[in-house]
C-alpha positions in Angstrom: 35.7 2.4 5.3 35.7 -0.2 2.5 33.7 0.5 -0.1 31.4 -2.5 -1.3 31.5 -4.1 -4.5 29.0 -6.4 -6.7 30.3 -9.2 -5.3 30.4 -8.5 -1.9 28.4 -11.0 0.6 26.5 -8.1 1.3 25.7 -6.5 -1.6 24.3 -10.4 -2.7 22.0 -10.5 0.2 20.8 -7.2 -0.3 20.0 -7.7 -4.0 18.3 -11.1 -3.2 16.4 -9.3 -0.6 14.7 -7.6 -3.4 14.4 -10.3 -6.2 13.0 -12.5 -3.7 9.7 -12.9 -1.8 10.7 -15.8 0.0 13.6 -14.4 1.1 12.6 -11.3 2.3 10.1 -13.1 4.7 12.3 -15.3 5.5 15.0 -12.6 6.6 11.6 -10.7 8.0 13.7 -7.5 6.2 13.0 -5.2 3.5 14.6 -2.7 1.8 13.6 0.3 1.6 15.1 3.0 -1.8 15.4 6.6 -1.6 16.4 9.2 0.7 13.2 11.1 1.1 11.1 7.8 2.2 14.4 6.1 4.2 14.4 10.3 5.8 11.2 10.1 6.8 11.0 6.1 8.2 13.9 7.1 10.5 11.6 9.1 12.2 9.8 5.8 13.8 12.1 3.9 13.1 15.4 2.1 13.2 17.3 0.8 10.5 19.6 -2.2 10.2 21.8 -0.9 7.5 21.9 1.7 5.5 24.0 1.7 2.5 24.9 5.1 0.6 28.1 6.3 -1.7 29.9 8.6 1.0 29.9 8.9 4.1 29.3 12.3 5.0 26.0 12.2 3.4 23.7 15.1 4.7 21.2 13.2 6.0 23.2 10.1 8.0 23.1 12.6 11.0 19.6 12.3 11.6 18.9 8.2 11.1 19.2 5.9 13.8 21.0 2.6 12.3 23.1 -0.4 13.4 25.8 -0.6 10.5 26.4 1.7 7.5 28.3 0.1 4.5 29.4 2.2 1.1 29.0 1.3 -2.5 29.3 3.0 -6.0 26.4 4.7 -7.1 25.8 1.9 -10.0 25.3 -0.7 -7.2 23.3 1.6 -5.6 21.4 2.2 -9.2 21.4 -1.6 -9.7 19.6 -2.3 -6.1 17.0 0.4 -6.5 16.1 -0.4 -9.6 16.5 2.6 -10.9 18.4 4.1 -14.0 19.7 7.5 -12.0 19.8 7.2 -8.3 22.7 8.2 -5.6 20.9 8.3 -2.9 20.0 6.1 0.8 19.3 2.7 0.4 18.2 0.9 3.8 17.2 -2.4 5.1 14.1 -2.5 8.0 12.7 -5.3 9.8 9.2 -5.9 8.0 6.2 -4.7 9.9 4.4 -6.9 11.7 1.1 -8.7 9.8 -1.8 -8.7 12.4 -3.7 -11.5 12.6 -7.3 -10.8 11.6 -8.9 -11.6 15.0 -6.8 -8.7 16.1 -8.8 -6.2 13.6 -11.5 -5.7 15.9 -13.1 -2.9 15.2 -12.4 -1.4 11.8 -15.2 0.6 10.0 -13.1 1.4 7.0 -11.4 -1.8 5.8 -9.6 -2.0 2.1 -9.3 -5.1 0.8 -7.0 -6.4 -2.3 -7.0 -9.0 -4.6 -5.5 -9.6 -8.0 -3.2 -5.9 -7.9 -0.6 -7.8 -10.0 1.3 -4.1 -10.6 3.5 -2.9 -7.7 3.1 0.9 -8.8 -0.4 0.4 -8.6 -0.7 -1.5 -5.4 1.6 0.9 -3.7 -0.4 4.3 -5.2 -3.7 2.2 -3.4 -1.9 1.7 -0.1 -0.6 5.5 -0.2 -4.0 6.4 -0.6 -5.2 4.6 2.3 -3.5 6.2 4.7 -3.8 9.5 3.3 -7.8 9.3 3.7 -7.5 7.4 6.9 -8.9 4.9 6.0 -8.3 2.0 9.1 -6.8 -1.8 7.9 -5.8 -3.5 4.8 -6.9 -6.9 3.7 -4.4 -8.5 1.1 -6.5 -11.7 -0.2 -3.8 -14.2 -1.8 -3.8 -12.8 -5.8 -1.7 -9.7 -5.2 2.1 -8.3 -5.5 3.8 -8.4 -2.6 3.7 -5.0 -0.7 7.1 -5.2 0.6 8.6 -5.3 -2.6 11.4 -2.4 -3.2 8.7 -0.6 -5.9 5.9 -1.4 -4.1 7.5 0.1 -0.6 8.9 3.6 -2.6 4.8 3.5 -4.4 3.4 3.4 -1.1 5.9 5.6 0.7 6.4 3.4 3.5 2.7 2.9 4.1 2.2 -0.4 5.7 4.3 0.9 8.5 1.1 3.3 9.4 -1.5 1.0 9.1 -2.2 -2.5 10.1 -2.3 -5.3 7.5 -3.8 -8.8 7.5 -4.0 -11.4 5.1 -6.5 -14.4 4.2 -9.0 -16.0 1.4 -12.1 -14.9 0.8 -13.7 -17.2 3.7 -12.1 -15.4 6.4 -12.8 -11.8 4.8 -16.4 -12.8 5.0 -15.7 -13.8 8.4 -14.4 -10.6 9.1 -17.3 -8.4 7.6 -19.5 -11.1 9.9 -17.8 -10.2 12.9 -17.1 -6.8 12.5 -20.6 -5.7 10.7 -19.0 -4.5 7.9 -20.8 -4.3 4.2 -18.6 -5.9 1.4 -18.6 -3.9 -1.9 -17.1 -3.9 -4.8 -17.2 -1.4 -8.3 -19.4 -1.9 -10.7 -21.0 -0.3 -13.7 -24.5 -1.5 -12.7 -24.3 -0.7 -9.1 -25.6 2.3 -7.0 -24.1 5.7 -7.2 -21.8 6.3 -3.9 -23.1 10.0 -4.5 -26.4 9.5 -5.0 -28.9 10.3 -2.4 -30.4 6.9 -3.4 -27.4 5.5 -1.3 -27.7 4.1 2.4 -24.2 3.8 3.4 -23.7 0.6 6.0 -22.3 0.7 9.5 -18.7 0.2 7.9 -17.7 -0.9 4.5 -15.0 -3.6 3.4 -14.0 -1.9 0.0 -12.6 -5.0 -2.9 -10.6 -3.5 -5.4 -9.7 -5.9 -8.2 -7.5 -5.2 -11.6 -10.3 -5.9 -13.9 -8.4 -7.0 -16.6 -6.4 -10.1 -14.5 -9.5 -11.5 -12.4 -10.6 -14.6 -13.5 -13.7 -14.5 -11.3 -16.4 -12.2 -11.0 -17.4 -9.9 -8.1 -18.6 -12.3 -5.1 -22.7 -12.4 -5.4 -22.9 -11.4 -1.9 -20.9 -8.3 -2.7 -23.2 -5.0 -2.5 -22.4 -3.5 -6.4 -21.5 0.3 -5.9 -20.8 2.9 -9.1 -17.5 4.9 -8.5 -19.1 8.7 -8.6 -18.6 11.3 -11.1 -15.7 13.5 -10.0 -17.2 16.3 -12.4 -20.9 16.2 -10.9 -22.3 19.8 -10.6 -19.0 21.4 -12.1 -20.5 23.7 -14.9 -18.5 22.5 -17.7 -19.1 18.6 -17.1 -15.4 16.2 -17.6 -12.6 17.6 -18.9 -13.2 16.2 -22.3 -16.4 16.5 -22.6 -17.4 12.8 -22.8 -20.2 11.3 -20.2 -17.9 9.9 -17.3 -17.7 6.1 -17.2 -15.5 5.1 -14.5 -14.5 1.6 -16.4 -11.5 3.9 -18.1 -10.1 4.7 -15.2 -7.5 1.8 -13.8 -7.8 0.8 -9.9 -5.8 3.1 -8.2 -8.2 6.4 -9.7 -11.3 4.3 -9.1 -10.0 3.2 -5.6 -8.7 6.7 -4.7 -12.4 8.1 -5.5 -13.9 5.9 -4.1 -11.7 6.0 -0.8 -12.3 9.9 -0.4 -15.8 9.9 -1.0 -16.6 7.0 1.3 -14.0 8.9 4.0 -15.3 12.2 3.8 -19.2 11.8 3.2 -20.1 9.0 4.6 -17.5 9.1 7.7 -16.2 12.2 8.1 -16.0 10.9 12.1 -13.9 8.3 11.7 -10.0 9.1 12.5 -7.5 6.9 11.6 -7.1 3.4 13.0 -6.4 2.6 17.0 -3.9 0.1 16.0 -0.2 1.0 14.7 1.6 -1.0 12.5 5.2 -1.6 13.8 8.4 -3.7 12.9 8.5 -6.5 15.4 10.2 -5.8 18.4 
């Protein structure tokens, strides 16, 4: 089998696949880096390619894939991004987005907006699916979630749960239709774990990176105070501080936040009736 090199058609298209938004939506194909998370999306799923450095790799055997190509590990490197890497690279037909009349009933909806960091964004989706919680809303200010970082992040998560995108018109829509509360953290708002607070039939969470928002939280927003993690443990926070939540960076806020909501205020709710999938 010939082995690939840099300037290979290929290899180009797979690079630009990437470096490129538009071109990854326009292929409807992403690629997905590393053999754990390209192990365990063969499990649903097919690949298009799969590119790797030999061809009696261990795990080949178990993937299900239309074409396997070979390249030297510092193409490999160079396409994951990574400094040390020698493992599966593959390429997967991009789930589908749902359009937001199809998120009919969700009681547990995430929303995102200004998450310029792909680590971050993908830590946020990982955590989503973790704690079950049952859609995602991207508003317009965010990383793309298909990106090669974001997609290793989030292990693959937007394959497990359904995704939508809009403005902040049609989220309001959304919370309209499907009686959900919109909230968002704040340092003035009421304490998640406090018995002083009601939680709503279902709640739209809006997590923001502070520091690149040019707008403040929408007035119509219920204000809510990320709880302290440390409450009742006998020795208070680690370092002994008081706990303000403002030092933590979204993806700890969001992650508290997204387990207490989940298992306090609805332990009941499993995760969502809808499956993401790649199109067909």
């Amino acid at each position: 089998m010939k082995v690939l090199r840099l300037g290979d058609k290929y290899i180009q298209h797979v690079l630009k696949l990437v470096s490129h938004r538009d071109y990854r939506f326009s292929k409807e194909t992403c690629v997905v880096t590393g053999t754990k998370l390209v192990r365990d999306l063969g499990k649903q799923y097919r690949f298009k390619e799969i590119l790797a450095s030999k061809p009696d790799h261990p795990d080949l055997a178990k993937l299900n894939y239309d074409e396997l190509h070979l390249t030297e590990p510092r193409i490999l490197r160079k396409i994951a991004e990574l400094e040390e890497f020698d493992g599966l690279i593959g390429t997967l037909t991009l789930p589908s987005r749902r359009p937001i009349k199809e998120i009919t009933h969700p009681r547990l909806l995430l929303c995102l907006d200004y998450i310029e960091d792909p680590g971050l964004l993908g830590t946020l989706l990982r955590t989503a699916v973790s704690f079950q919680w049952q859609a995602v809303f991207f508003l317009p200010q965010c990383v793309d979630p298909f990106s090669s970082r974001c997609l290793r992040a989030s292990q693959g998560a937007l394959f497990n749960i359904p995704h939508c995108k809009g403005n902040m018109d049609d989220l309001h829509k959304l919370c309209r239709r499907a009686q959900l509360t919109l909230t968002v953290p704040h340092p003035y708002g009421v304490d998640v774990g406090s018995d002083a607070y009601e939680p709503p039939k279902g709640q739209a969470l809006l997590l923001r990176e502070e520091y690149t928002t040019p707008w403040a939280p929408p007035r119509e927003a219920l204000k809510i105070k990320v709880p302290d993690p440390w409450r009742g443990h006998p020795r208070g926070t680690p370092d002994g501080e008081e706990f303000d939540f403002r030092a933590l960076d979204v993806a700890i806020q969001g992650g508290i936040l997204m387990h207490h909501i989940k298992h306090e205020h609805f332990p009941e709710v499993s995760r969502t009736p809808f499956l993401a999938s790649p199109r067909a």
